[in-house]
N, C-alpha and C positions, 0 to 999 in steps of 0.2 A: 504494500500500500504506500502512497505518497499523499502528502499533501500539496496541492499546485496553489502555491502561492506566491512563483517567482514571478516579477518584475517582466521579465521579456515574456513569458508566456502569455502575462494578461496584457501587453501592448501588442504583442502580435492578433490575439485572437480580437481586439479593437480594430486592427487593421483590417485582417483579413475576413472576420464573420459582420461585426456589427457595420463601420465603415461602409462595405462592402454592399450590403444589405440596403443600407441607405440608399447610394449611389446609384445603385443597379436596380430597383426597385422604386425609388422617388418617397417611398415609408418612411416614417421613422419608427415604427411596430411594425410586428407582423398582425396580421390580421386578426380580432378575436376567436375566428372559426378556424385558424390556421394554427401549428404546434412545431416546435423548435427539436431534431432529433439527434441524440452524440451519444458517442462513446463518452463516458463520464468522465469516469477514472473516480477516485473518492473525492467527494462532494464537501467532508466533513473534514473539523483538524484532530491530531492525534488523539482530543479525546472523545470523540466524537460529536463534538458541535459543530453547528452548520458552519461552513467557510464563507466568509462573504468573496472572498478571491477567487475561490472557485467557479468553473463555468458555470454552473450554474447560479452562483450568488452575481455574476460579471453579468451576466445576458439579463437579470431581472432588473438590478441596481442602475444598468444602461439604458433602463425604459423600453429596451427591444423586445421583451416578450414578458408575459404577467409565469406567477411561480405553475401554475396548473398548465401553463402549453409547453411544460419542458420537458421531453421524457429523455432519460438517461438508460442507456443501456451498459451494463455492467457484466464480466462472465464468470469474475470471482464473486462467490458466493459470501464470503466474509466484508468484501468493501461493498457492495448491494447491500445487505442484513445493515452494516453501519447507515448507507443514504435513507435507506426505508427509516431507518429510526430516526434519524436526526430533522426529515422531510417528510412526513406522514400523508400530507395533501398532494404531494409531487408524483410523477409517474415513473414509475424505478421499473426494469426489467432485468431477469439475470438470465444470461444468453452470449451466444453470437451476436456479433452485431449485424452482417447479413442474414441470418435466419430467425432473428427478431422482427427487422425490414419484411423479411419474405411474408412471413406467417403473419403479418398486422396488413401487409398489403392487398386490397380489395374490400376490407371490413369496411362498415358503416362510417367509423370515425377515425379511421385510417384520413389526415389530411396534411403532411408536411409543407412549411413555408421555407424553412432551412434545414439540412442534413450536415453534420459536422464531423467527416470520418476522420479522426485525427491518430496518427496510425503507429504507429513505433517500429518500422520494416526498412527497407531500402527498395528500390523498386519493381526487383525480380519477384518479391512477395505481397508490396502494396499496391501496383497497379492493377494486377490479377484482382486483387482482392476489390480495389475499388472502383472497378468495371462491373463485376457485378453487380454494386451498388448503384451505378449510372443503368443499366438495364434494368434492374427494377424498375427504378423511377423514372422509366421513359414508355412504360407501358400507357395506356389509354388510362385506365383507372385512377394515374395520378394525376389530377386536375389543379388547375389555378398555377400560377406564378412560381418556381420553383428553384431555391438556391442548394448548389452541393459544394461542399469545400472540402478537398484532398489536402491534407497534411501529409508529408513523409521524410524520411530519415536520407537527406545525398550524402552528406558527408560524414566521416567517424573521426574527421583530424589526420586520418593520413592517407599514405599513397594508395595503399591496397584497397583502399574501401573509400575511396572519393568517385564522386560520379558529376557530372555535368550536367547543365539542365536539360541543354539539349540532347542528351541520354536519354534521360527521364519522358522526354516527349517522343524520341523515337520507338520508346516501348509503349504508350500511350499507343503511337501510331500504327505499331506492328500487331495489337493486340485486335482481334477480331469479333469481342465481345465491343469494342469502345466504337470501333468503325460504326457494327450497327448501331450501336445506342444514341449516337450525334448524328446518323442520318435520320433514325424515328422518332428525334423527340426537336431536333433543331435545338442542341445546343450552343450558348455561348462561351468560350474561355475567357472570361478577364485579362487584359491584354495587359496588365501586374503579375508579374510573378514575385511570390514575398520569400525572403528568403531571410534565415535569422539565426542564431544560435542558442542554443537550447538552457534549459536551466541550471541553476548553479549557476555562481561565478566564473569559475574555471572550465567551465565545459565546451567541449571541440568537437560538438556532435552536431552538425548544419542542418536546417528542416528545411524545407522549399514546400510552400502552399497552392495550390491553382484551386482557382473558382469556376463552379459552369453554371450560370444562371440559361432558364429555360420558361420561354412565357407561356399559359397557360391558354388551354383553345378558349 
């Protein structure tokens, strides 16, 4: 478990969800029928009170979505059991994060306004993974105005395991799940790519973000 309460975490997630959101949408909320979805991570601080740092305590405190349109999707069972407790009204799931997506997709109150994969991979493991997530949400069933945000891991601080962005997009391009998903749903990429160093002080772990907003028929 971690508590995210660094500094660069919550300016970049200002940059690249809320910002973002703004900008590319004309809102400054998302809409009351509409719901905000992420990987969480824990919610809460070591003793299990609410974080106001955290994504969750960031996206409410921003005025960008009210506490009931957040759902958090969690796959350990111990930092869930903590958000459940410390967020009682909040919407916790413990799961996959695409087969949380999958199995909520089509339901009645299935209605995402932002998805926030934020991923801890490089991109041999988070593009796959996050094409998926763009294929779901490019089926007919997801309706209205739609933002997704890829977070992923390019750099580790050295040679062996640094990658470039335009790597990063040439597996983007080579992936066959992503091709159809931006011809069926008419993706946009936000022509930012954000790119930042991870938390802690000392750390030499690079993320790089890309946004695909998608208007709704």
């Amino acid at each position: 478990m971690k508590v995210w309460n660094c500094p660069k975490k919550t300016q970049a997630r200002k940059e690249t969800i809320i910002d973002r959101y703004r900008e590319m949408s004309g809102n400054h909320s998302i809409p009351q029928d509409r719901q905000y979805w992420a990987m969480c991570g824990q919610c809460t601080m070591e003793d299990g009170s609410p974080n106001d740092n955290s994504e969750l305590g960031q996206m409410v405190s921003s005025g960008l979505i009210t506490p009931e349109q957040f759902h958090g999707v969690e796959i350990v069972k111990e930092t869930n059991d903590m958000n459940v407790a410390a967020y009682p009204d909040v919407n916790f799931y413990l799961g996959d994060f695409v087969s949380v997506l999958t199995s909520q997709y089509g339901t009645p109150g299935f209605n995402p306004a932002i998805i926030n994969a934020d991923m801890i991979a490089m991109k041999d493991k988070a593009v796959p993974f996050f094409t998926r997530i763009l294929s779901v949400m490019s089926k007919p069933k997801v309706r209205g105005d739609l933002m997704v945000v890829c977070n992923l891991i390019r750099d580790f601080g050295c040679n062996l395991h640094h990658q470039t962005v335009e790597e990063v997009v040439d597996k983007f391009c080579s992936d066959d799940r992503y091709a159809h998903a931006m011809e069926e749903a008419d993706w946009t990429v936000h022509h930012s790519v954000y790119d930042y160093y991870g938390t802690g002080k000392g750390s030499r772990t690079g993320l790089t973000t890309f946004v695909f907003y998608k208007r709704g028929a």
